[in-house]
C-alpha positions as CSV (number, residue, x, y, z in Angstrom):
1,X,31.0,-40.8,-56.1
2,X,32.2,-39.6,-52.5
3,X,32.4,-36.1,-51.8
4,X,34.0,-34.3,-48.9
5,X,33.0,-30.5,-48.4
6,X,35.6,-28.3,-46.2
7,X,34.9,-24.5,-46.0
8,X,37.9,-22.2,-44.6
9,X,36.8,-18.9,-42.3
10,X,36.7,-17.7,-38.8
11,X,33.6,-15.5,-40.6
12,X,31.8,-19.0,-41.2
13,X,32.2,-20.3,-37.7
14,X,31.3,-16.5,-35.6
15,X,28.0,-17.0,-37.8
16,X,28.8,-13.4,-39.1
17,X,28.5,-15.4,-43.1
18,X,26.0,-17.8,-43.3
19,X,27.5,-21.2,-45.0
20,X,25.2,-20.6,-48.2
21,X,28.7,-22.6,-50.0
22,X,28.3,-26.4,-48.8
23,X,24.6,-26.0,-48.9
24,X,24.8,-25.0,-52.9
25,X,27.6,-27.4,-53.8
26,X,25.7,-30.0,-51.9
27,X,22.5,-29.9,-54.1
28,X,24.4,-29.0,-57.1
29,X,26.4,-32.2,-56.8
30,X,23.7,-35.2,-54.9
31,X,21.4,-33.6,-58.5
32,X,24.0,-35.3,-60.3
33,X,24.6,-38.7,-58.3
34,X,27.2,-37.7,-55.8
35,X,27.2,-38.7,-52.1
36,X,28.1,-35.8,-49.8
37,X,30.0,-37.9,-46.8
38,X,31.3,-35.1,-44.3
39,X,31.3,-31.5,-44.0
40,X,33.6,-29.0,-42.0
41,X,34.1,-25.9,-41.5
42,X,37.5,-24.8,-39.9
43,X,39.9,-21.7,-39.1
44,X,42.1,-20.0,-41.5
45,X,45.1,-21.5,-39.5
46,X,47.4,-24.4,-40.6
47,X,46.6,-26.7,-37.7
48,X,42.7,-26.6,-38.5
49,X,43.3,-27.3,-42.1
50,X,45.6,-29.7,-41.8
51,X,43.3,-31.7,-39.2
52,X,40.6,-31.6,-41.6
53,X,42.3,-33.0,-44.4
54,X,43.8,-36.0,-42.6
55,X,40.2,-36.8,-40.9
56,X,38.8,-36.5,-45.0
57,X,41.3,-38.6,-46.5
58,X,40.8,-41.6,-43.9
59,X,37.5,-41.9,-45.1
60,X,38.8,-42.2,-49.0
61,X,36.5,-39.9,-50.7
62,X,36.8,-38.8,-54.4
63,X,36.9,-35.5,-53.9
64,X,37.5,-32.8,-51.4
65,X,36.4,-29.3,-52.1
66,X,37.1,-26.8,-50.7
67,X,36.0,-23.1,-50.2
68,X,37.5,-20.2,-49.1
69,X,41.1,-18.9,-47.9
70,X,42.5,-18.0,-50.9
71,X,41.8,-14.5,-50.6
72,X,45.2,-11.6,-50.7
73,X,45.2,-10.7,-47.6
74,X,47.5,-12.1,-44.3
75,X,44.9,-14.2,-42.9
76,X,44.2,-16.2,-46.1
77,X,47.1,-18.8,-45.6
78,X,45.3,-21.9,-47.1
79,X,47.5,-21.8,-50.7
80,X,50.5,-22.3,-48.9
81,X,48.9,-25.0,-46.4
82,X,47.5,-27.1,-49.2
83,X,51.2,-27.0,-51.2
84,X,52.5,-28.2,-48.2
85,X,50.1,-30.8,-47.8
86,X,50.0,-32.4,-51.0
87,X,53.6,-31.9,-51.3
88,X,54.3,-29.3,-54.0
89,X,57.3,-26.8,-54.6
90,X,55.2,-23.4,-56.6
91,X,56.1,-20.7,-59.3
92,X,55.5,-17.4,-60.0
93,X,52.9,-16.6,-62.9
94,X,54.5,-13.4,-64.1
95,X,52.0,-13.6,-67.2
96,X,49.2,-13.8,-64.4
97,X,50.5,-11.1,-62.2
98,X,50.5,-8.8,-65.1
99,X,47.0,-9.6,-66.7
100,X,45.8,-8.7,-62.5
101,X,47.7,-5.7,-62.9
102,X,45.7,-4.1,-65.9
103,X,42.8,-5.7,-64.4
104,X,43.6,-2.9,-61.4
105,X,44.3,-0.4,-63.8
106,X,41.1,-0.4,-65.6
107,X,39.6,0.8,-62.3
108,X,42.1,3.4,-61.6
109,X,44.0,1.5,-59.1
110,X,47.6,0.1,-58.6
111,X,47.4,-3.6,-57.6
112,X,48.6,-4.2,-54.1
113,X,51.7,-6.3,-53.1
114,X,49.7,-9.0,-51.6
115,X,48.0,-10.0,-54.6
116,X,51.2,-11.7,-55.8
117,X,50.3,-14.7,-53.6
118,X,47.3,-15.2,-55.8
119,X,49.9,-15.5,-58.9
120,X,51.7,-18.4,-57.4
121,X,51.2,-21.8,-59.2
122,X,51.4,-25.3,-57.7
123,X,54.5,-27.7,-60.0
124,X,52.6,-30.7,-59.2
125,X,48.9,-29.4,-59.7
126,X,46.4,-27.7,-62.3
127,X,45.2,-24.0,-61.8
128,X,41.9,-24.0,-61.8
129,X,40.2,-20.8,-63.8
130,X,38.4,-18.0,-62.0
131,X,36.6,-15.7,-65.3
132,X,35.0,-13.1,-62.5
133,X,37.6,-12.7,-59.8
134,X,40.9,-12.4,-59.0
135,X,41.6,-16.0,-56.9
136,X,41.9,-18.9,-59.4
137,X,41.2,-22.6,-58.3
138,X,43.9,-25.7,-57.9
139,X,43.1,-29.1,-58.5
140,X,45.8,-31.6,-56.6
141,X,45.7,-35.4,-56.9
142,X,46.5,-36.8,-53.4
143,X,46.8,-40.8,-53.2
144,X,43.5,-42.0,-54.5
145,X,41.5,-38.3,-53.6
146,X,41.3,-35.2,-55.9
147,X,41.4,-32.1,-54.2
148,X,39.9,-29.1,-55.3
149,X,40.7,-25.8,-53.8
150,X,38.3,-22.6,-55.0
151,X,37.6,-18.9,-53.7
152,X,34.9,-18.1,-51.0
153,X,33.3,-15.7,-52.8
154,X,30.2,-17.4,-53.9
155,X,29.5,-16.0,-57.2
156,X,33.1,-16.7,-58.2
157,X,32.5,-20.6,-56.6
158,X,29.5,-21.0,-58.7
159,X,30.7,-20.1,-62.1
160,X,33.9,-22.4,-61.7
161,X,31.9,-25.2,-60.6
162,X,29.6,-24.8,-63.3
163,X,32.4,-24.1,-65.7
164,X,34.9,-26.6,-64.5
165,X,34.3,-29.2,-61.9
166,X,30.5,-30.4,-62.2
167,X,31.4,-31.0,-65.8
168,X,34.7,-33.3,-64.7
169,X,32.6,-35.4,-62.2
170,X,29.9,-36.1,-64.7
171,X,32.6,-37.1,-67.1
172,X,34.0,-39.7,-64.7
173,X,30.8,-41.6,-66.4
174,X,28.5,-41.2,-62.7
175,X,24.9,-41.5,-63.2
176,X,22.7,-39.0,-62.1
177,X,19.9,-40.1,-59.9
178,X,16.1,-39.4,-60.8
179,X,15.1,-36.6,-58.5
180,X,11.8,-35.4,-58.0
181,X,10.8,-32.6,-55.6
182,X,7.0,-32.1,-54.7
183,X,6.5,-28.8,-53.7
184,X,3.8,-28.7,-51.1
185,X,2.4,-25.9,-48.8
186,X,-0.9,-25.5,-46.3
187,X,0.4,-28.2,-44.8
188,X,2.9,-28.8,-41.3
189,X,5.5,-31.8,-42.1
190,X,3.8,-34.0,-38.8
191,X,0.7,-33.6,-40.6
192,X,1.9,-34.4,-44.2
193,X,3.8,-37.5,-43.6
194,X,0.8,-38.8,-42.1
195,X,-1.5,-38.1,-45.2
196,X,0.6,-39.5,-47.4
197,X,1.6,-42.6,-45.4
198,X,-0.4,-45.5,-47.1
199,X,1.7,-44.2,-50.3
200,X,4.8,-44.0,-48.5
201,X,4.7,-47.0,-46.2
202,X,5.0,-49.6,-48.8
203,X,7.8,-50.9,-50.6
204,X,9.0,-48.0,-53.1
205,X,12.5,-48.5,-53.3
206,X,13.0,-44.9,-53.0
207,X,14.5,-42.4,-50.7
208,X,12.4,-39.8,-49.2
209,X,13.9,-36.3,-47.2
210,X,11.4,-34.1,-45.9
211,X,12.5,-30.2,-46.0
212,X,9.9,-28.1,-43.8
213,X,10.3,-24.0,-44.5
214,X,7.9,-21.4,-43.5
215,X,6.3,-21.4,-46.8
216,X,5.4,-25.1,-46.6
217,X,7.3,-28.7,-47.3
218,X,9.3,-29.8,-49.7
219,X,9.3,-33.5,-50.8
220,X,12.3,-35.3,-52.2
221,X,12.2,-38.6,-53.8
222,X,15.2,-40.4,-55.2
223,X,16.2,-43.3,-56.8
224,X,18.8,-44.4,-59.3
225,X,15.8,-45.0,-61.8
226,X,13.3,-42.9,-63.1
227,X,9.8,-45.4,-63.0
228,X,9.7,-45.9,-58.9
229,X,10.4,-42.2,-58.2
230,X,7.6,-41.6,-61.3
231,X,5.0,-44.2,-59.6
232,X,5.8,-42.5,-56.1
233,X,5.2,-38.9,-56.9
234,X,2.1,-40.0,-59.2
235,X,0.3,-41.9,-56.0
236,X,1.5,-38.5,-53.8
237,X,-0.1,-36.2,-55.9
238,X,-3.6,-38.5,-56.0
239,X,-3.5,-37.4,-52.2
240,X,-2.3,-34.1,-51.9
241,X,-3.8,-32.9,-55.3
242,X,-3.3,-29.5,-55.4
243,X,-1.3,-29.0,-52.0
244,X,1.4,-29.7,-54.4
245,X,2.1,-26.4,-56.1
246,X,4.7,-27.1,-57.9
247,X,8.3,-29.1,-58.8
248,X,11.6,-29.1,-58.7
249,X,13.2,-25.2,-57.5
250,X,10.3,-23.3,-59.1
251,X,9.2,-20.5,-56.8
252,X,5.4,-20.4,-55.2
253,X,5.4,-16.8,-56.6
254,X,6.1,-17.8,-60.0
255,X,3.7,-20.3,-60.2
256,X,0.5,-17.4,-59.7
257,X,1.9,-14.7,-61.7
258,X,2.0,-18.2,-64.5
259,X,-1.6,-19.0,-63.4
260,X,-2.7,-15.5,-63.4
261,X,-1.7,-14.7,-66.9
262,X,-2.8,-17.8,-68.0
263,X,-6.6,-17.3,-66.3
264,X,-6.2,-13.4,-67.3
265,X,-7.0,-12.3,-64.3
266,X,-6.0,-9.2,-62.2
267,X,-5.4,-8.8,-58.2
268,X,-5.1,-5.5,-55.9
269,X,-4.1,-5.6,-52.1
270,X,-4.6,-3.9,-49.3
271,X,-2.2,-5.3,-46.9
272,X,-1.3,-3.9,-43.1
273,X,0.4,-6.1,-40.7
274,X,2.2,-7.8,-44.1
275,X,3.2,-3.8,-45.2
276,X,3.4,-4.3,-48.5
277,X,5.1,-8.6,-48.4
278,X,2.0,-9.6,-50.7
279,X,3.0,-7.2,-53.1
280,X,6.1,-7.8,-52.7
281,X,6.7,-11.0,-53.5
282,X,4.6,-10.6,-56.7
283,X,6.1,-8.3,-58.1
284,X,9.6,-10.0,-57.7
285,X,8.4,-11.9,-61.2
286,X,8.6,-10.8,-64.5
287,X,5.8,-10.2,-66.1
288,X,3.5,-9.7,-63.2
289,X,2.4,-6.2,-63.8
290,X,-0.2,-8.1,-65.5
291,X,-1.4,-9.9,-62.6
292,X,-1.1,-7.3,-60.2
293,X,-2.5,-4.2,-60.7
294,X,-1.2,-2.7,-57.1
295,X,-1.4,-2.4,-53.9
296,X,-2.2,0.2,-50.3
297,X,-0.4,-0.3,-47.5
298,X,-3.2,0.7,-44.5
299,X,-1.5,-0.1,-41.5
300,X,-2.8,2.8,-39.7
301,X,-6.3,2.9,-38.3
302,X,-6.9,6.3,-40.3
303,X,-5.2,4.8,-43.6
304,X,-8.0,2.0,-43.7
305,X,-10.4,4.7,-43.0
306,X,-9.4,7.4,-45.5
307,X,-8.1,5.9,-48.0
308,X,-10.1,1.8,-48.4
309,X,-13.3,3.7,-46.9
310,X,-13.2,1.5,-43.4
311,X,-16.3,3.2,-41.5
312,X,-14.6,4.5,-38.3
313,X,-17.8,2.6,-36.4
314,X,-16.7,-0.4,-37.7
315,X,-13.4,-0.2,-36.4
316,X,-14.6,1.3,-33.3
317,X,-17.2,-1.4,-32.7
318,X,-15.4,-4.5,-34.2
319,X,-11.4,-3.4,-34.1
320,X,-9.5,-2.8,-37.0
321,X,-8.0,-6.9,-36.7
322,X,-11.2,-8.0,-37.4
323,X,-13.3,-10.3,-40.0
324,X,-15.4,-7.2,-40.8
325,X,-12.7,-4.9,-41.2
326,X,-10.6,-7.8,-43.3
327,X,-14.1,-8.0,-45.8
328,X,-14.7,-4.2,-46.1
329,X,-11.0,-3.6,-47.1
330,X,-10.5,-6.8,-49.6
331,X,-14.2,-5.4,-51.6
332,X,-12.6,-1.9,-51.6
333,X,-9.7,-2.5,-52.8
334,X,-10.8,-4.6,-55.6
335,X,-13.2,-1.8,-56.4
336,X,-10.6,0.9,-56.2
337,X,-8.2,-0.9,-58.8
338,X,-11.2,-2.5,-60.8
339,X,-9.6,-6.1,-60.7
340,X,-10.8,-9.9,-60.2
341,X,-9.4,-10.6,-57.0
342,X,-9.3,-8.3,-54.2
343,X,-6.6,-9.0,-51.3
344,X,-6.7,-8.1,-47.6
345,X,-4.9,-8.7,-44.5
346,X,-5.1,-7.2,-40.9
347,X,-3.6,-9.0,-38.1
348,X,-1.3,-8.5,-34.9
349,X,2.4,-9.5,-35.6
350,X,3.7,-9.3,-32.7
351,X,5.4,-9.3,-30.3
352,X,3.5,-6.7,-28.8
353,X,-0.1,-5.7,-29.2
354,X,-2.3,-8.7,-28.2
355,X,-4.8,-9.5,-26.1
356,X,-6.7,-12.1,-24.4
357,X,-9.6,-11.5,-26.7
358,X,-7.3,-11.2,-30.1
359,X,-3.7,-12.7,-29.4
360,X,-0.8,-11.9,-31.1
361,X,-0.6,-13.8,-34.3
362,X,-4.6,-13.3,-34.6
363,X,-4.7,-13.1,-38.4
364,X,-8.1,-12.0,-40.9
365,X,-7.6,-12.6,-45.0
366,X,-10.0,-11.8,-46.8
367,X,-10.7,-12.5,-50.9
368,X,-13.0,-10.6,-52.5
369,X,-14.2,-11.8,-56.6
370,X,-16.4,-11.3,-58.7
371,X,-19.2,-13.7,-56.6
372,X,-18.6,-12.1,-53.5
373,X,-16.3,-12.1,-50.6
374,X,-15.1,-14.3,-47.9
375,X,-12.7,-13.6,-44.4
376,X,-10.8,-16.7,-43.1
377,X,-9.2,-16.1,-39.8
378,X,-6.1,-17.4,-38.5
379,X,-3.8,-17.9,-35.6
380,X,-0.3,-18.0,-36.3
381,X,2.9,-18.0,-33.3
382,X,4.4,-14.7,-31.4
383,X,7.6,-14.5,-34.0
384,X,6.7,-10.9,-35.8
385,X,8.9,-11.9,-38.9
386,X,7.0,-15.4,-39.0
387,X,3.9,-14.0,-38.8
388,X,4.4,-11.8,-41.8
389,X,5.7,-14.4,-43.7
390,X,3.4,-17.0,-42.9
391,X,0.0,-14.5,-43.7
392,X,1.8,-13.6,-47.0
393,X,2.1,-17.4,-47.5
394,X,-1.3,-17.9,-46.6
395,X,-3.2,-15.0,-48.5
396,X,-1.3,-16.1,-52.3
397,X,-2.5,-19.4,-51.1
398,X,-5.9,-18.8,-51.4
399,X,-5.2,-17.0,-54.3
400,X,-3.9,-19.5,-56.0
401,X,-6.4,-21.9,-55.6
402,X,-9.0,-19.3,-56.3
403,X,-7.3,-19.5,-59.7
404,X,-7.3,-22.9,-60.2
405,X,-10.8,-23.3,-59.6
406,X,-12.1,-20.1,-61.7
């Protein structure tokens, strides 16, 4: 099955919006056994459109979706251009127009004049329903191509593809392919490949994609059967063990608060370049509260002093990014909220701030238990917002593997 993505919006192509649109539709529909064969992304003008469509349909795919332009406003002309292509006279949905005009009641409102566009209905084509907004969908067959026109919003996109057009592609009778993704992190992508070479340099019959983040590397492996992509992932995991931290779109931070209620164990932080990111991303699961008991924030010389006990000598002698400071604050802060695990973190984000001596991205972590406590040190880049992300990344790593091995 051969799918063509177009999204419609000078917002899309000033990089004001991010594209989030042909990245969703893209996973939602390769999951099932599509092939994505192009992507665009063009103006709300006729001549853009129009160019896209012709390019698409030389290549014969099954579908083209599309995104955006169907909005009320003067600038959201791509109704009219796709009648025109496909070759359609429309009507006016008088029942529509009034079912959008209590819908603008109910909030106090009179529905504008240029909303009627969005009651106008293709003769040769099938609306497509829209249960949260006010643009619906249109579905055209053109020659051997279906062509499926939906609203930009993304929300609004989701639930009609969910509704309506994933469930028509998988009735055409395609079969999914087996998917699995190895979630991995603590490890770069140059580096992983070349662990897990002598398990993926033989003949697997599979396809691999490597997706690199911040937070680590994801590993795809497809095939249209389920035992290859099975034998695969199993000889993976004999390497990476538990570098893989989970599968498919399950988040790293789901996968400790799981750990951590199942090990019943509790964790307190005492973050200060991170300000509070550790604890953060905990608490963005449900359930955590059990997990995480809370949290300082001692960014400040005198907040690690007065309120985690730091002696002022040690700071003095040894600097307040330092393995000693890192050990005093991660025992302390365990103590303070009486838990298993104690968290800290002290390090120069950037960009400013560094020295020869401790450069920025100079990093301390320390974990403190109930057998003692431990600093590792490390030395991320000069990106500020990297930095934070990646010493976040790397202190709940440590915790998690503290957990699996408790």
């Amino acid at each position: 099955m051969k799918i063509a993505l177009l999204s419609i919006g000078d917002e899309i192509l000033s990089g004001d919006t991010l594209n989030t649109n042909s990245q969703w539709i893209g996973q939602q529909l390769t999951d099932v056994g599509c092939s994505i064969i192009q992507q665009n992304t063009v103006r709300d003008e006729q001549v853009s459109i129009i160019s896209a469509l012709s390019q698409f349909c030389v290549l014969s795919p099954n579908y083209i979706i599309i995104t955006g332009g169907l909005g009320p406003t003067e600038d959201d002309i791509t109704r009219q251009i796709l009648f025109d292509f496909v070759g359609t006279d429309s009507t006016f949905d008088e029942e529509y127009w009034h079912e959008l005009s209590v819908r603008f009641e109910r909030y106090g409102k009179s529905i504008p004049e240029s909303n009627r566009s969005q009651a106008l209905v293709p003769i040769k084509g099938e609306i497509i329903p829209n249960e949260i907004g006010s643009a619906r969908g249109y579905k055209f067959n053109y020659e051997e191509t279906i062509i499926i026109s939906l609203p930009g919003v993304p929300s609004e996109m989701k639930k009609m593809m969910e509704k309506s057009i994933i469930p028509s592609i998988i009735e055409t009778g395609i079969k999914p392919k087996c998917i699995r993704t190895l979630r991995t992190t603590g490890i770069p992508e140059s580096a992983l490949i070349e662990k897990i070479s002598s398990a993926t340099q033989i003949n697997h019959g599979c396809k691999l994609g490597y997706y690199p983040s911040l937070f680590g590397v994801d590993i795809r492996i497809s095939n249209l059967e389920s035992d290859p992509v099975d034998s695969l992932a199993n000889e993976i995991y004999k390497i990476l063990n538990h570098s893989i931290y989970g599968e498919g779109k399950i988040t790293f931070e789901k996968v400790i608060v799981k750990l951590g209620l199942e090990k019943d164990k509790t964790v307190a932080t005492a973050e200060s370049c991170t300000g509070g990111l550790i604890g953060h991303r905990l608490t963005d699961i449900s359930g955590s509260s059990r997990l995480y008991k809370g949290g300082l924030v001692v960014y400040s010389n005198e907040a690690k002093i007065n309120l985690l006990g730091v002696p002022a000598k040690i700071i003095n002698v040894h600097g307040a990014v330092s393995s000693e400071t890192a050990e005093i604050l991660a025992v302390n802060v365990k103590n303070k909220f009486n838990t298993d695990y104690g968290i800290s973190v002290t390090g120069i984000a950037g960009p400013t701030g560094g020295s020869i001596e401790k450069p920025v991205g100079l990093v301390y972590i320390g974990l403190a238990t109930q057998k003692g406590v431990n600093v590792k040190k490390f030395l991320f880049g000069n990106h500020r917002k990297r930095n934070k992300l990646r010493t976040s990344q790397a202190a709940l790593n440590w915790l998690r593997l503290s957990l699996l091995n408790d």
